[in-house]
N, C-alpha and C positions, 0 to 999 in steps of 0.2 A: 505228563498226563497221569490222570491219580488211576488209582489201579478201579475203583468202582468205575470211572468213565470208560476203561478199557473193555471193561464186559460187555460184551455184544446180549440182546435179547430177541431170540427167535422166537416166530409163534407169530401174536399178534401185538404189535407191535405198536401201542398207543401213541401218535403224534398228533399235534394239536392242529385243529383246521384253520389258524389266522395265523396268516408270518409275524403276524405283530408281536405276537408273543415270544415268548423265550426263547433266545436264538437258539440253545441248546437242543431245544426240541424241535428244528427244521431242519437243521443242519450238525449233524455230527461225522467228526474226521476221526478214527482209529487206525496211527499208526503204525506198523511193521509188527504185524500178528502175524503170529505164530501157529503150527498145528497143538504146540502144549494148552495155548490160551484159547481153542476155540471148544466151545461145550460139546460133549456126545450125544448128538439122537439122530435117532433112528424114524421116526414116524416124521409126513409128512406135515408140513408148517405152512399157512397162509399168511404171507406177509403184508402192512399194511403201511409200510413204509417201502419207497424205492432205495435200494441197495446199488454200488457199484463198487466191484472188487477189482481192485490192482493187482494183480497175481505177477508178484518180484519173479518167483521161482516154485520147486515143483508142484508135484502133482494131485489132481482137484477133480472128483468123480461126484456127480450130483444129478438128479431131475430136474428138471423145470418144466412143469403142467406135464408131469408121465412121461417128458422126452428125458433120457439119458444123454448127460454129456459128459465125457471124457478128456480133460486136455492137461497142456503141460504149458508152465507161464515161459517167458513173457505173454500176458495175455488181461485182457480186458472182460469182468462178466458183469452184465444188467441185469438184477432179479425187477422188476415192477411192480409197484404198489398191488394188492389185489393177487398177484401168483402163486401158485404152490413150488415151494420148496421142500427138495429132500437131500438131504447129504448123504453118499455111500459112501466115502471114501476120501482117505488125504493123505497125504505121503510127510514121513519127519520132516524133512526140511523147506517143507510147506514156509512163505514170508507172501505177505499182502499187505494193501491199508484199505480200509473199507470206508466209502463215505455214506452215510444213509442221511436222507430228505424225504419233508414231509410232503405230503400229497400235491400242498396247492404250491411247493418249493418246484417242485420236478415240472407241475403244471405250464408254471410260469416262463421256464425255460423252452419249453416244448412251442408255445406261443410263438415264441423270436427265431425257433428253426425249422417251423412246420414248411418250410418252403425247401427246406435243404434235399440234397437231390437223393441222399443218401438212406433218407428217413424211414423209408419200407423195409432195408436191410440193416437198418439198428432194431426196427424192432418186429421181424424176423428170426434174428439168429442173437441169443443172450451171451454167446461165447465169441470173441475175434482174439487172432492173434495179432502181438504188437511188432509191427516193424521194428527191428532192431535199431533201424538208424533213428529213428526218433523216441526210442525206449528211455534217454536220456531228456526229453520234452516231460514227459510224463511223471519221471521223478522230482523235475523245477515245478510242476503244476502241484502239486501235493505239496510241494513246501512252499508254495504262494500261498496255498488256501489253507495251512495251517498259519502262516502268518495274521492272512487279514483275517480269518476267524478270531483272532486271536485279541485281536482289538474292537473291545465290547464298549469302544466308546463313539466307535463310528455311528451314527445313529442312519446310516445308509448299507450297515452292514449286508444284509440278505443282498440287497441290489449288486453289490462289491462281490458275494459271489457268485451271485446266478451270471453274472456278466463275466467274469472270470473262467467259467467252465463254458460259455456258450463261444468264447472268442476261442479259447484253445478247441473247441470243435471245428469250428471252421478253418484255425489256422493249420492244426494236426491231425485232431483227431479221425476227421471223414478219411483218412487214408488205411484206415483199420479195416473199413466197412465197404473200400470201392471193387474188391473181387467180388463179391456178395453180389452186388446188380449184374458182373458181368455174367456171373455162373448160374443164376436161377432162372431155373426153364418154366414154361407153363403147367408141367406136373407138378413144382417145386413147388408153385405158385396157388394152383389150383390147391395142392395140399393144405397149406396154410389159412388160407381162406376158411375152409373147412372147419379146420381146428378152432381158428379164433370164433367164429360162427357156435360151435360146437360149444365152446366157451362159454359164451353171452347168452345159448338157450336149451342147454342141457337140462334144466330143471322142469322147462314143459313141452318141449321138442323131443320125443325119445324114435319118432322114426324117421328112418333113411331119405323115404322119399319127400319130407320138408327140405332138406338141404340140398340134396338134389335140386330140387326145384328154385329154390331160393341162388343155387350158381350154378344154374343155366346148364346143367348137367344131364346125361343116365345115371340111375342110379348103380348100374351096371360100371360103368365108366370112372364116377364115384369111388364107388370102391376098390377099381382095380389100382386106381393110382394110388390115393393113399396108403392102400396094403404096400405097392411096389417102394414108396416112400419113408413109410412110417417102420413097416415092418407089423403093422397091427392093421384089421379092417376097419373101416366107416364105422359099421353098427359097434364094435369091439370100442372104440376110442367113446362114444357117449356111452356107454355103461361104465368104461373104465373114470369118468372125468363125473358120472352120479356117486362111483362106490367111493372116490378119494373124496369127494365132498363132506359124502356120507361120515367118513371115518375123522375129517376136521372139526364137525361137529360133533362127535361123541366126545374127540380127544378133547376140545380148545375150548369147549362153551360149556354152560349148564342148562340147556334146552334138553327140558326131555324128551324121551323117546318119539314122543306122541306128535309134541314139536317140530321134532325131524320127518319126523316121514311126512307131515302137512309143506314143511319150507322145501320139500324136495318132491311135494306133489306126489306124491301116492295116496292110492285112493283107500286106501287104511293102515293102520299099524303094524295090523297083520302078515298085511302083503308086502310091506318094506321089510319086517324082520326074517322073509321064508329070502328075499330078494337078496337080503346085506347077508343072510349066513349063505345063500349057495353060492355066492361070490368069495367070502372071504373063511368061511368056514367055522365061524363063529355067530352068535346073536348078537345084535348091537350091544346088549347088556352086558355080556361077556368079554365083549371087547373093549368097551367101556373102560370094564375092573380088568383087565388083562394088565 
């Protein structure tokens, strides 16, 4: 693999919306990276390709959408098309292979497993640990699908791999993911609900008692659990999930000011820059050029 393909690109992450096109751009394999070959930042990234990371060995400290995770490989992580990413942290002897896939690649897959029983705790929890006794399944799957990638005369290639990752899920991989349904409680649950909710309508939803209402909750109730969950409250998580927006768009785009505060629904320019500096302590503009 040439050293240009080895470079990973965070941020936003251009892949084409037709499989038909270049397989390069639905499906790329990077193998056995390194913490020397992975880039430094710091500020959070909206991906717009699905990622999944094979973590050989150690240790991997990151967010995903404001949650901090902390772990040590063997282990399996799903970022998703659309998510915020942040890296904190990676230890030297950091070893992974990373595959990224394009939108309607990940799609297509999701089709042939939406029945799988597992499917609420993949995509739940972006971190599992890998049973050791099949740690050894995982390292033959990465070199299956560096093979048949590998043959760009297959004219059924996509199909070769989406089929290929979806049989090793059923055959292996749900075993990553079956403590996950047996351990989440209804506050687990309830929490989540929440967030992804939170997610989808943070930009015109800014109070409590919409989501409340929308899962069958108090709002009292609401908040006690997520605080007890998350470690942050109800109201705290949607300002926290407008001001990370807020800062992808200053960093990632060339939407002005004025821009932003209309694609984030505030009712002036004014009122989003008193809103983004007492949160983060800065003027968008400031931060911007920071």
């Amino acid at each position: 693999m040439s050293e240009e393909n080895n470079r990973l690109d965070y941020g936003y992450v251009n892949l084409p919306m037709n499989v038909d096109e270049i397989l390069g751009k639905d499906f790329w394999l990077f193998e056995n990276i390194t913490a020397a070959m992975l880039p430094s930042f710091t500020e959070p990234v909206k991906l717009t390709a699905s990622i999944s990371i094979f973590v050989r060995k150690g240790k991997f400290k990151f967010s995903n959408n404001l949650i901090v995770y902390d772990f040590e490989g063997p282990a399996i992580v799903n970022i998703r098309n659309g998510e915020t990413l942040q890296l904190l942290s990676i230890s030297p002897d950091f070893n992974a292979s990373f595959i990224v896939m394009s939108k309607f690649f990940v799609e297509d897959i999701f089709l042939h497993i939406n029945d799988m029983q597992n499917l609420s705790a993949m995509t739940r929890q972006p971190v599992v640990k890998i049973p050791l006794d099949i740690l050894p399944k995982f390292e033959s799957l990465y070199k299956s699908l560096s093979l048949v990638s590998a043959d760009v005369s297959n004219p059924q290639l996509i199909k070769a791999l989406q089929h290929s990752i979806i049989a090793f899920y059923y055959r292996y991989a749900y075993r990553c993911f079956d403590f996950l349904n047996s351990t989440a409680d209804s506050a687990a649950r309830l929490s989540d609900r929440f967030i992804k909710l939170v997610k989808a309508k943070f930009k015109t939803e800014r109070f409590l008692e919409y989501y409340a209402e929308e899962l069958g909750v108090t709002t009292k109730h609401l908040s006690r659990t997520v605080k007890a969950q998350t470690g942050y409250s109800a109201a705290s998580w949607i300002e926290r999930f407008l001001i990370l927006e807020a800062k992808i768009l200053l960093k990632s785009t060339n939407l002005t000011i004025q821009q932003i505060s209309d694609n984030l629904n505030f009712p002036t320019q004014s009122f989003f820059g008193k809103y983004f500096k007492k949160n983060v302590g800065l003027s968008p503009k400031l931060y911007r050029n920071s």
